[in-house]
N, C-alpha and C positions, 0 to 999 in steps of 0.2 A: 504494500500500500504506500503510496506517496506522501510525504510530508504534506503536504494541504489537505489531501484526504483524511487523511491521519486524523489532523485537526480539525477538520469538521464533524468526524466523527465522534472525537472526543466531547466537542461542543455540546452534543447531545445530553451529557448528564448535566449539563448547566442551561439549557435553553428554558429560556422563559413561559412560562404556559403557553400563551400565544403561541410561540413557535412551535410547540406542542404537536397542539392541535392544527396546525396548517402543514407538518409533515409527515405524520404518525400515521397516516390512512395510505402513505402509498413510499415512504422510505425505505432504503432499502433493507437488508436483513440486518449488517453492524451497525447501522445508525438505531435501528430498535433495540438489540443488544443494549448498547450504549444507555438510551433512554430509560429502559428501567433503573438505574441507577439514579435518575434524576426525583430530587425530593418534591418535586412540583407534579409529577407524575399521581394522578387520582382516578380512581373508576373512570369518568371521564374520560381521560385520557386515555386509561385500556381499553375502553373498548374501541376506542380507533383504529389499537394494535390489532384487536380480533377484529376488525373490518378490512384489513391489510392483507390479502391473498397471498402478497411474499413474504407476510410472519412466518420465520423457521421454526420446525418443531423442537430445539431447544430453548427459544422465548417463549413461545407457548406452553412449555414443560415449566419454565421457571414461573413463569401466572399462577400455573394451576397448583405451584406448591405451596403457594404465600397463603395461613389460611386467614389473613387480612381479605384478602382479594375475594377466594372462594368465598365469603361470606355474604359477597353482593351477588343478587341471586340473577340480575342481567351479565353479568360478568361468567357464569356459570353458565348459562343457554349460549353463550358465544363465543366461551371455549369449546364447547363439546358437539357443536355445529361444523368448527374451521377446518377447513379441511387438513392441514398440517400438524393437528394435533394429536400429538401421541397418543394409540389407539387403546392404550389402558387407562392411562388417563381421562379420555372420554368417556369410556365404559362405565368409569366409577363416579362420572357426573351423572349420570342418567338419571340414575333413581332419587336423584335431589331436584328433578325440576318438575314442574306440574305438568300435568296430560296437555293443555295447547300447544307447551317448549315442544312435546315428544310430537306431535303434530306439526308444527314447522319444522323441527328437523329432519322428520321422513320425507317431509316436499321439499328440502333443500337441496339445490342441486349440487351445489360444491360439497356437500359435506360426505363424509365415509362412507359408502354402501353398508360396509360393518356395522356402521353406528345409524345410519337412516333403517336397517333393517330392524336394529333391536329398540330403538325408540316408539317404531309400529308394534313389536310386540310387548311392550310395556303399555299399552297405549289399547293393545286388545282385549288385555288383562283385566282391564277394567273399567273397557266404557260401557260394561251395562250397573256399573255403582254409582254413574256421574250422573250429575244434576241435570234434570231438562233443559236449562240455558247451555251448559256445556256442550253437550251432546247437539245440540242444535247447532253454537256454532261451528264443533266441530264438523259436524257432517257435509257444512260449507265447504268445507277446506280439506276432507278426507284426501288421502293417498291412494291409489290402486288397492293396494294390500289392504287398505281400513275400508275399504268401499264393501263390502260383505257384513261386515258387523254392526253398519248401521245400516242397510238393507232390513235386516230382521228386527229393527227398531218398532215397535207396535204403536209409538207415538206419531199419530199424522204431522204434524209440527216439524218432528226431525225429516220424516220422509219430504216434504214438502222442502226443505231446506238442502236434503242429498238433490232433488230434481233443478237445486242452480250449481251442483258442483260441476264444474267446466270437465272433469275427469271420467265422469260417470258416461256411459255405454249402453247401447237398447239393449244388451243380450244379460246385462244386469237387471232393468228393469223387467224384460221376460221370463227371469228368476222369479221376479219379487211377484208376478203375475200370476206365476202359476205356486207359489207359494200356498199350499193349505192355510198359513197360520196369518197370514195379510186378512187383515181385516176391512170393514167397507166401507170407514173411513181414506182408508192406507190405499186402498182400491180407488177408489173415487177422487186423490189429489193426483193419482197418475195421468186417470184421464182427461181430469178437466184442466192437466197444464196446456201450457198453448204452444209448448214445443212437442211436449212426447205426448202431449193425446194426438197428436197429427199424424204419427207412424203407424202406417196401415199392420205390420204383424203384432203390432204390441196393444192395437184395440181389436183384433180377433181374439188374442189372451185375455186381455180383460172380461171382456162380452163373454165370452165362457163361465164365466166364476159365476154362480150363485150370489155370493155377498156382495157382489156391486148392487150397488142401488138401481134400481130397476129404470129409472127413469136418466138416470147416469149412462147407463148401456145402450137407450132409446136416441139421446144424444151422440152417443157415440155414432150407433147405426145410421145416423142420418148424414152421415161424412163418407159414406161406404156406396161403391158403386153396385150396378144389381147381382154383378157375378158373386161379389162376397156376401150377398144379403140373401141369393141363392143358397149359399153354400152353408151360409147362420141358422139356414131355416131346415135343412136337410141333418146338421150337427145335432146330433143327440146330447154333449154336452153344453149346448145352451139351453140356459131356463128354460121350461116348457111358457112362461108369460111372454118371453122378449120375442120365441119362435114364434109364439101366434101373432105380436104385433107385428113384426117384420111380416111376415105372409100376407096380411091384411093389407099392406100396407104396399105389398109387391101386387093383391089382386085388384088396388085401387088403383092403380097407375099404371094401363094396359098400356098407354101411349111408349113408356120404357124409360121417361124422363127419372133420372137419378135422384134418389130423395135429397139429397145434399142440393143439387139445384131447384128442388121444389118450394116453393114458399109454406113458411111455416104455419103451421095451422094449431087445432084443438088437437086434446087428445094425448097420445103418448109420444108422440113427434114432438111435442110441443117442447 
């Protein structure tokens, strides 16, 4: 290293907060070295280091041994997130942060497969003990791997909230459709979203189920051309109620006009 180098680097255990915080998020590896040594250096300041992609996992080791530092519980979710961070190290933060930390760390993308894999499974341990807010938010935010465990959530609320997760998949919801244990609340927020009640295979599953609500299925049917309304009324597992109204409903419109273009009327259509 260069004499000026040198000295810049040394600079570090003397810079003024300010300076701190304006180089700490992208300096290089000795200049953060350097920096923890500096007394001006506070939570604050670490976590710039954990937002620093080229923190080496010996600065990162030395964070996670100060238990000053570990005691801040942001400081802890953003060692155990970096991707640089010594892989036992991390492991042994886990079970000190809350269910949403293990939530953001399975959707991080930088962070450990190791450590994104076992955060999900701390995380599946027990979201059926968490509170309805939780579990709500969480289900916004699920990961691939958590998208099954609030699936079988029997609270429409969370379901409702899994149908805005950007990650979520129709062959998940065609699970949750033929699902015995879906109830016709749980049933009835699938159809009436305005993205996935539009998926022609995923309201033939619905329309199946008994415990949708009868007039939830009638809606549905009314989005459905006549080959599938043929086919609802021939299906032994639909209702024997939806089958007669579809029939009726196929012997009233000889002309062959599509109920979805028919103007709505009385009745079960309605």
């Amino acid at each position: 290293m260069s004499s000026a180098n040198e000295s810049t680097v040394q600079g570090a255990r003397t810079a003024s907060r300010g300076e701190l915080r304006r180089r700490l998020s992208s300096a290089p590896a000795a200049w953060l070295s350097q920096a923890l040594e500096n007394p001006e250096l506070g939570p604050p300041e670490l976590m710039l280091v954990l937002r620093n992609p080229a923190a080496p996992a010996a600065v990162l080791e030395r964070i996670g041994a100060s238990r000053t530092w570990m005691g801040h519980h942001e400081l802890r979710r953003g060692l155990a997130r970096h991707a640089h961070t010594p892989l036992a190290v991390a492991r042994n933060l886990l079970p000190h942060l809350y269910s949403k930390d293990w939530c953001e760390i399975a959707a991080h993308p930088a962070a450990n497969p190791v450590i994104r894999r076992q955060a999900e499974r701390l995380l599946l341990a027990c979201v059926d003990k968490l509170a309805l807010g939780e579990r709500i938010m969480l289900a916004r935010r699920a990961t691939r791997g958590l998208i099954p465990a609030f699936l079988t959530d029997a609270n429409p609320r969370v379901i409702q909230a899994l149908l805005g997760n950007p990650r979520l998949v129709e062959i998940d919801l065609l699970r949750l459709a033929s699902d015995v244990a879906a109830g016709a609340e749980v049933l009835r927020s699938v159809a009436e979203h305005p993205v996935w009640g539009q998926r022609r295979d995923l309201r033939l599953a619905l329309i199946r189920r008994p415990e949708l609500p009868v007039q939830t299925a009638f809606h549905l049917a009314r989005k459905m051309d006549r080959r599938d309304l043929r086919m609802l009324v021939e299906d032994d597992k639909v209702p024997l109620v939806v089958r007669v109204g579809i029939e009726r409903r196929l012997r009233e419109d000889p002309g062959g006009r599509s109920p979805r273009n028919r103007p709505t009327g009385a009745g079960e259509w309605s």
